[in-house]
MMTF fields as JSON, N, C-alpha, C and O atoms, coordinates in Angstrom:
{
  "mmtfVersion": "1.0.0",
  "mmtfProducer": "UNKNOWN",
  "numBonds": 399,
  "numAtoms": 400,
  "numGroups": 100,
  "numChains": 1,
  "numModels": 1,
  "chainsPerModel": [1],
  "groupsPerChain": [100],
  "chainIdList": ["A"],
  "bondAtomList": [4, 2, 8, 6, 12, 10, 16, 14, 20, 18, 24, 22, 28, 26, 32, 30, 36, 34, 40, 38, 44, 42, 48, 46, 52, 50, 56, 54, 60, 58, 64, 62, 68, 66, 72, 70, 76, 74, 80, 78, 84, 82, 88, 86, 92, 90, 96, 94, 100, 98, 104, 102, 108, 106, 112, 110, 116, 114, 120, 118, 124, 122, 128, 126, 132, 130, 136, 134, 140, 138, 144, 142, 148, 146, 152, 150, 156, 154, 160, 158, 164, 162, 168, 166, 172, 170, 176, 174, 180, 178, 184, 182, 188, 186, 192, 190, 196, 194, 200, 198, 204, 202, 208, 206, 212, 210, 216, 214, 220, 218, 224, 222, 228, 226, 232, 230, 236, 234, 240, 238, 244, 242, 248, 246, 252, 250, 256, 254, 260, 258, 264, 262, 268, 266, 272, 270, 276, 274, 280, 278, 284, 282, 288, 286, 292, 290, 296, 294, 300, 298, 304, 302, 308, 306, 312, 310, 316, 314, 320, 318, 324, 322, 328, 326, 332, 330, 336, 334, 340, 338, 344, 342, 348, 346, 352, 350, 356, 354, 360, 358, 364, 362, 368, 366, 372, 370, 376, 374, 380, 378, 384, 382, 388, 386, 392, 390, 396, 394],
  "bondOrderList": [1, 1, 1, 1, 1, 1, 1, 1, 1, 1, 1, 1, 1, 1, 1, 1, 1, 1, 1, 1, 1, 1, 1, 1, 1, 1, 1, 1, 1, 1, 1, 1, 1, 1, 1, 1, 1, 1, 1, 1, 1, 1, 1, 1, 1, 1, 1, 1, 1, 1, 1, 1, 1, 1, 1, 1, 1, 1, 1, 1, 1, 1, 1, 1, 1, 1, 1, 1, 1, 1, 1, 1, 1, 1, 1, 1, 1, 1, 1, 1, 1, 1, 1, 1, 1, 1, 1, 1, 1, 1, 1, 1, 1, 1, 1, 1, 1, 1, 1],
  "groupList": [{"groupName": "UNK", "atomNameList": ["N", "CA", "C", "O"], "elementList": ["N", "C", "C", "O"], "formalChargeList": [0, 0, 0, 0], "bondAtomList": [1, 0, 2, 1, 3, 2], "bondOrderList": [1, 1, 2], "singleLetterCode": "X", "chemCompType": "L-PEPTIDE LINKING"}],
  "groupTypeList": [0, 0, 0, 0, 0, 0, 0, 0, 0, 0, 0, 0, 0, 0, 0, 0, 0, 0, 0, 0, 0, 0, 0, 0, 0, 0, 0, 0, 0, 0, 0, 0, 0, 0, 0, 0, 0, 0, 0, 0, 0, 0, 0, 0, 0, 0, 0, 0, 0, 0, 0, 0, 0, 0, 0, 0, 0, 0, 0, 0, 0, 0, 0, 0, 0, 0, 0, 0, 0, 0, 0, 0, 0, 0, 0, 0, 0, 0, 0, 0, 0, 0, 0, 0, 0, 0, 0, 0, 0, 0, 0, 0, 0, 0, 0, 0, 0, 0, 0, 0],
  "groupIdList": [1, 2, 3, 4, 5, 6, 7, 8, 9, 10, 11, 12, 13, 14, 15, 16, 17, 18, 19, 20, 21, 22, 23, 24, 25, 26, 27, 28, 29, 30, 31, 32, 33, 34, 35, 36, 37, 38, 39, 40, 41, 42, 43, 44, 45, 46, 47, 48, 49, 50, 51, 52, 53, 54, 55, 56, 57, 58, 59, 60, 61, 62, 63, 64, 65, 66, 67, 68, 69, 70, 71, 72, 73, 74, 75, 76, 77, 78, 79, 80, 81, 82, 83, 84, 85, 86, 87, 88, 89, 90, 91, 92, 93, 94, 95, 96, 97, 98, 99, 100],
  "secStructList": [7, 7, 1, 7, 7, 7, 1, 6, 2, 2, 2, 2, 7, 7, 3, 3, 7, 7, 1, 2, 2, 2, 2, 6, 1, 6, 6, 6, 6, 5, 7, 7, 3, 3, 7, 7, 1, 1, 7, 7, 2, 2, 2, 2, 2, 2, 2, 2, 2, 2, 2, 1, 7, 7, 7, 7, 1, 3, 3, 3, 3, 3, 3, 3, 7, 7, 7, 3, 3, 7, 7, 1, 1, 7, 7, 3, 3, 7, 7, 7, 3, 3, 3, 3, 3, 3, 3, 7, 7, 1, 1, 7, 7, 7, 7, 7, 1, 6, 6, 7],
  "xCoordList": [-22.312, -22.061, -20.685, -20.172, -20.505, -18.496, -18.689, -17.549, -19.269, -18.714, -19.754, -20.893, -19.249, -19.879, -20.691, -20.229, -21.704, -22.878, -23.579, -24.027, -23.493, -24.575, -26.361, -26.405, -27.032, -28.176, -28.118, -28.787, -26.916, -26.825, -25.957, -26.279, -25.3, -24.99, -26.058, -25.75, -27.278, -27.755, -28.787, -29.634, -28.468, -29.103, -28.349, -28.772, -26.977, -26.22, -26.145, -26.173, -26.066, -26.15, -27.366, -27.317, -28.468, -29.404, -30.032, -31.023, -29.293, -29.044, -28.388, -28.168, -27.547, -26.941, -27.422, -28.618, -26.839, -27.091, -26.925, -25.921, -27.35, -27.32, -27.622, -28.655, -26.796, -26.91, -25.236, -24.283, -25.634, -24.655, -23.415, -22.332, -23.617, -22.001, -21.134, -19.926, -22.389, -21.778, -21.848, -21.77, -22.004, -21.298, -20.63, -20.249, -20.169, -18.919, -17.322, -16.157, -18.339, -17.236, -17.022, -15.817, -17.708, -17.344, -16.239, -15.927, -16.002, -14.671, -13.343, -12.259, -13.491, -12.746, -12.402, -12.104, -12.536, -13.095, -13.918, -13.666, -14.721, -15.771, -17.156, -17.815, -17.742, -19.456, -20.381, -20.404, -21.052, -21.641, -23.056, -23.279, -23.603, -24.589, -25.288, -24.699, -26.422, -27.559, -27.502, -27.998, -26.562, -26.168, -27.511, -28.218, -27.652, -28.264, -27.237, -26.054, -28.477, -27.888, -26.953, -26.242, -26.926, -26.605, -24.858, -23.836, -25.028, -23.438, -22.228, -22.148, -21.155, -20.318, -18.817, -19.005, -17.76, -17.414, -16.545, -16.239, -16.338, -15.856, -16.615, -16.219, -18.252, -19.24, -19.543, -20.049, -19.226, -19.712, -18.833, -19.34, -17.135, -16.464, -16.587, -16.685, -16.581, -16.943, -18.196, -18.197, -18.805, -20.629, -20.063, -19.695, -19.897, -19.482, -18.628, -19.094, -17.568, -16.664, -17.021, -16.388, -18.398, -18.566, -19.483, -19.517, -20.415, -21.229, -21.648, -22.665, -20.042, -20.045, -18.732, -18.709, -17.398, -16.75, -15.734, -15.103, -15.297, -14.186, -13.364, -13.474, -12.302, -11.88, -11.495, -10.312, -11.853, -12.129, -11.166, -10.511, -10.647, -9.512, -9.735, -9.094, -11.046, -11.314, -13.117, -13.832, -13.623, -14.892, -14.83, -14.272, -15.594, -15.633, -17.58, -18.363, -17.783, -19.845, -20.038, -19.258, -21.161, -21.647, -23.343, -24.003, -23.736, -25.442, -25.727, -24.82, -26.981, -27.065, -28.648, -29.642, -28.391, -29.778, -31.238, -31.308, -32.176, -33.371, -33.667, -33.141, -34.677, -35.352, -36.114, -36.392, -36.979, -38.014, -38.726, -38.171, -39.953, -41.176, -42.586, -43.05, -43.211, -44.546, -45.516, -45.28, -46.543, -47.171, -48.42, -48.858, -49.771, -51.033, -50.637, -51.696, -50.021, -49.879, -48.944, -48.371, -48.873, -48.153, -46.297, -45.634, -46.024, -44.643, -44.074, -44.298, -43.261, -43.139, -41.245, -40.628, -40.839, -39.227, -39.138, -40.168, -38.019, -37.388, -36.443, -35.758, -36.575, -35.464, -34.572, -34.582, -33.395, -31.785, -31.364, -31.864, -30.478, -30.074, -28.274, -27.66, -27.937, -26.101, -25.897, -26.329, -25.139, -24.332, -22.676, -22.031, -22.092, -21.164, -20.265, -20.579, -19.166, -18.539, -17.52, -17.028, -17.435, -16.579, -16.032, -16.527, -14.091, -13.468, -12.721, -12.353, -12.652, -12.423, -10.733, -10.109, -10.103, -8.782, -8.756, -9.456, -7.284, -7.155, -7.714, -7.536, -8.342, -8.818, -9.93, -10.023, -10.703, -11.839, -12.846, -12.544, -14.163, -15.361, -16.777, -17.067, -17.558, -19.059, -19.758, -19.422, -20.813, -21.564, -22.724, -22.901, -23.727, -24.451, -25.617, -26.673, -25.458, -26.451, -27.269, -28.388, -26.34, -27.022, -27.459, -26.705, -28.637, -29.353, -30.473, -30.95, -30.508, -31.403, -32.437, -33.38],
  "yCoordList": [-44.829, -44.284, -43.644, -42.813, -43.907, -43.417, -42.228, -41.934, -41.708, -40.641, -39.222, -39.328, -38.493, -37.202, -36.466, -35.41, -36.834, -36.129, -35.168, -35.505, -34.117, -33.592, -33.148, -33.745, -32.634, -32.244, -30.884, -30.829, -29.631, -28.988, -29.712, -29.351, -30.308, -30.928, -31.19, -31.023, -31.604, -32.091, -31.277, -31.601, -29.755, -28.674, -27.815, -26.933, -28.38, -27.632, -28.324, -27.535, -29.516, -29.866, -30.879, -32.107, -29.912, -29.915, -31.226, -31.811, -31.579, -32.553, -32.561, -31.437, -33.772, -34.148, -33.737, -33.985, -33.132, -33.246, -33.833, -34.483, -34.171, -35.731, -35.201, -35.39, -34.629, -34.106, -34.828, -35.58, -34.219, -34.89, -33.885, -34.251, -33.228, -32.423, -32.844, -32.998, -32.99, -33.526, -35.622, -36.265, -35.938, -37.425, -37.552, -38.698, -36.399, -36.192, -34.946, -34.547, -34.954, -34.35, -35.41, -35.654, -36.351, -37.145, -38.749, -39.832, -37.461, -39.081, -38.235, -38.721, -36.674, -36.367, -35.719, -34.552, -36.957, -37.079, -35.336, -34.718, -34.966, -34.261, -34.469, -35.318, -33.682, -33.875, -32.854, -32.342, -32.635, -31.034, -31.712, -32.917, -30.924, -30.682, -29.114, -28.04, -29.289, -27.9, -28.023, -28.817, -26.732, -26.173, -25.01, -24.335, -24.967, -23.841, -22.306, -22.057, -21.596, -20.292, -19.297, -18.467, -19.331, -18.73, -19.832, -19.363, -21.158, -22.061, -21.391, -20.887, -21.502, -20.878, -22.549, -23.758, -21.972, -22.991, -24.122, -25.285, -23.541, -24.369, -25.398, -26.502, -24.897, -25.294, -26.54, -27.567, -26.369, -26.924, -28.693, -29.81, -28.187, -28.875, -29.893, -31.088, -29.372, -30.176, -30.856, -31.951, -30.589, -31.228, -32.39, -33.281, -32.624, -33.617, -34.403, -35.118, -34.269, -35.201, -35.82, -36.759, -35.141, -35.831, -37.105, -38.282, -36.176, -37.535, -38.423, -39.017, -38.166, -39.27, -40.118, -41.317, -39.475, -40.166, -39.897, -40.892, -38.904, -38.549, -37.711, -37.339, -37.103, -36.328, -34.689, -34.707, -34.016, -32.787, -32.406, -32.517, -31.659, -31.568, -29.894, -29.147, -29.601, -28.2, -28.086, -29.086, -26.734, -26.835, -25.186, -24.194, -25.336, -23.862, -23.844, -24.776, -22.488, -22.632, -21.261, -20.477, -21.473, -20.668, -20.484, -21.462, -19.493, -19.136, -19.418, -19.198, -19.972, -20.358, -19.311, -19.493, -18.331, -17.632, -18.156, -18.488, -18.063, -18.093, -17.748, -16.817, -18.793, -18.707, -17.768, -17.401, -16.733, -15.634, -16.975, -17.746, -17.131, -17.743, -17.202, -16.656, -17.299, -16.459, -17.936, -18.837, -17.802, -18.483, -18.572, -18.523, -18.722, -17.451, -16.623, -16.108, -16.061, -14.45, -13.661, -12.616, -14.419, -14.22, -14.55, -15.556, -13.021, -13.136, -13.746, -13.094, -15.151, -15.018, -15.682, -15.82, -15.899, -16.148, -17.495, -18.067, -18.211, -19.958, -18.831, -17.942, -19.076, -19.068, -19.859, -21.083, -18.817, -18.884, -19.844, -19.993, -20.629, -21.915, -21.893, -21.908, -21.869, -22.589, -23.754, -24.672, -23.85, -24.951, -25.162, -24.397, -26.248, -26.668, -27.936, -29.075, -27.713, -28.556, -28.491, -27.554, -30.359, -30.35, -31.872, -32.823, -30.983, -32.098, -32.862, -32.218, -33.876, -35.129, -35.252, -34.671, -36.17, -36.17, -37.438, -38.325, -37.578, -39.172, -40.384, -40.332, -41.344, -42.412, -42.24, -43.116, -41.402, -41.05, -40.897, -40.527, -41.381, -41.333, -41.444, -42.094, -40.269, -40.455, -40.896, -40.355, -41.947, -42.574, -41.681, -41.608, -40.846, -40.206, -40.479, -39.862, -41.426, -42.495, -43.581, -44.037, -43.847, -45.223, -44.695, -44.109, -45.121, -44.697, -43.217, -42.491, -43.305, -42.208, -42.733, -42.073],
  "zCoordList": [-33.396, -34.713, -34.713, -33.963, -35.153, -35.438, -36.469, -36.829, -36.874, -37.764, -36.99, -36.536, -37.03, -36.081, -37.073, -37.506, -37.441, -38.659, -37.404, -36.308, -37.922, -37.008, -38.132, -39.207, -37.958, -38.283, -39.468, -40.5, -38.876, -39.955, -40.989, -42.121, -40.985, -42.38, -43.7, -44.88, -43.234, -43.918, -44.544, -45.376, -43.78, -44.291, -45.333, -46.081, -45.148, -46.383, -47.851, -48.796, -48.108, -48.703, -49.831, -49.909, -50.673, -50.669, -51.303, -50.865, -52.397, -53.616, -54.325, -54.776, -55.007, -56.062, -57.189, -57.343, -58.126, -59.49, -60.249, -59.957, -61.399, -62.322, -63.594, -64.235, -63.861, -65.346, -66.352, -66.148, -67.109, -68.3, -67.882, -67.425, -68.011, -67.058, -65.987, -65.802, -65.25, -64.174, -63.733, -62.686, -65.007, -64.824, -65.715, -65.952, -66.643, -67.194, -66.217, -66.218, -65.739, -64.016, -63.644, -63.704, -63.203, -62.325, -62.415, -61.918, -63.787, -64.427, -64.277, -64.601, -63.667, -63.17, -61.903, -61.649, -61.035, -59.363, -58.9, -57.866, -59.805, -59.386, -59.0, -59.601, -57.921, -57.709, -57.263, -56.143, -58.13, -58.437, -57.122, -57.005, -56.526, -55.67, -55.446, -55.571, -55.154, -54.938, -53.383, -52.583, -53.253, -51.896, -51.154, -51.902, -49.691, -49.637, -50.068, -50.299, -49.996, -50.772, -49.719, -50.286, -48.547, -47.589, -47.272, -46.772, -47.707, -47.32, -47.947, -49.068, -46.85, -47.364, -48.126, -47.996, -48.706, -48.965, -47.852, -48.113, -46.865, -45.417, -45.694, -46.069, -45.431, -44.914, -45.782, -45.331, -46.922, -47.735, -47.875, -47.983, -47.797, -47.393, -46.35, -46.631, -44.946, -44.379, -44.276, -43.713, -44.534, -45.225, -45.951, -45.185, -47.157, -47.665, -46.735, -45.849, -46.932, -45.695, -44.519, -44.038, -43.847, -42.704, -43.264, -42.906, -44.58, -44.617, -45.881, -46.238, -46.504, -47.581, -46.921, -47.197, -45.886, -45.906, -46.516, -46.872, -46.795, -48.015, -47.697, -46.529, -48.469, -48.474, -49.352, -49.69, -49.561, -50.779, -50.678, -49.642, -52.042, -52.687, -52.371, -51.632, -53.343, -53.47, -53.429, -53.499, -53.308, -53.445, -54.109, -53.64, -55.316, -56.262, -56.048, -55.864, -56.166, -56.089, -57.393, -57.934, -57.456, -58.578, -58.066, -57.715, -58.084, -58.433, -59.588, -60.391, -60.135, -61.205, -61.12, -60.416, -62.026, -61.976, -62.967, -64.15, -62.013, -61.994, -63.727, -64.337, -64.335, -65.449, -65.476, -64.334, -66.881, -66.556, -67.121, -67.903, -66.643, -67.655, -67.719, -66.717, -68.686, -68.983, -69.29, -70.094, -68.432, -67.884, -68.085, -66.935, -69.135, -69.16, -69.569, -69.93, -69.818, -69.53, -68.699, -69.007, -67.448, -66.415, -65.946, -65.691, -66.035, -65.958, -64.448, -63.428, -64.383, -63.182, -63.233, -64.29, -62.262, -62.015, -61.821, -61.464, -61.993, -60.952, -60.074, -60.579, -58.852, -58.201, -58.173, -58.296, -57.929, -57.907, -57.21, -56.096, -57.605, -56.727, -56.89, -57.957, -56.098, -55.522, -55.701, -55.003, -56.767, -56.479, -56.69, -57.408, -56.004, -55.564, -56.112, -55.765, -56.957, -57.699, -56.349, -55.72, -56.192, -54.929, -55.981, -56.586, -55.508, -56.658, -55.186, -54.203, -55.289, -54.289, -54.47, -55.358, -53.393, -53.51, -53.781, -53.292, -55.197, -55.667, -54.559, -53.342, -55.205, -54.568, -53.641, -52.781, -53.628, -52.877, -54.415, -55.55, -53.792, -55.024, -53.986, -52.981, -54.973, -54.334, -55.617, -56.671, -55.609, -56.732, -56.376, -55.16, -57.26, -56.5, -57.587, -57.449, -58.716, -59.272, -58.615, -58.852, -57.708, -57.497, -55.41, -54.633, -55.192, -54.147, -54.103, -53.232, -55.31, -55.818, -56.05, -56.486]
}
């Protein structure tokens, strides 16, 4: 195997997102993903690169806080999730439609 993936990689980077934002990012070599909450943006960087193959330009993250919802009756939370707009350098692309 030629490319050096190790095991935490694949703990940082949780899933792709596939929303209308972000395949309207992605016409401007951007690709939003659900990071763990503890990755920092190095981490995050090299995560992608080892195992899509690419090269990152920049990587910006955001917490996206947790929904309240009432349930029955019952007040309860979504937990908080990270994610990671990682904009790619000209001529590099991740399709993150297709193999889903």
């Amino acid at each position: 195997m030629s490319k050096n993936i190790e095991p935490r990689h694949y703990d940082v980077i949780v899933a792709p997102v596939v929303t209308e934002k972000a395949t309207l990012a992605s016409e401007h070599n951007k690709v939003l993903f659900k990071v763990a909450a503890k990755a920092t943006k190095p981490q995050i960087k090299e995560a992608v690169e080892k195992l899509f193959d690419v090269k990152v330009k920049s990587v910006n993250t955001l917490v996206r806080k947790g929904k309240v919802k009432v349930f029955r009756g019952n007040l309860g939370s979504q937990s908080n999730t990270k994610r990671a707009i990682v904009t790619l350098e000209e001529g590099h692309r991740i399709d993150v439609t297709t193999g889903l």
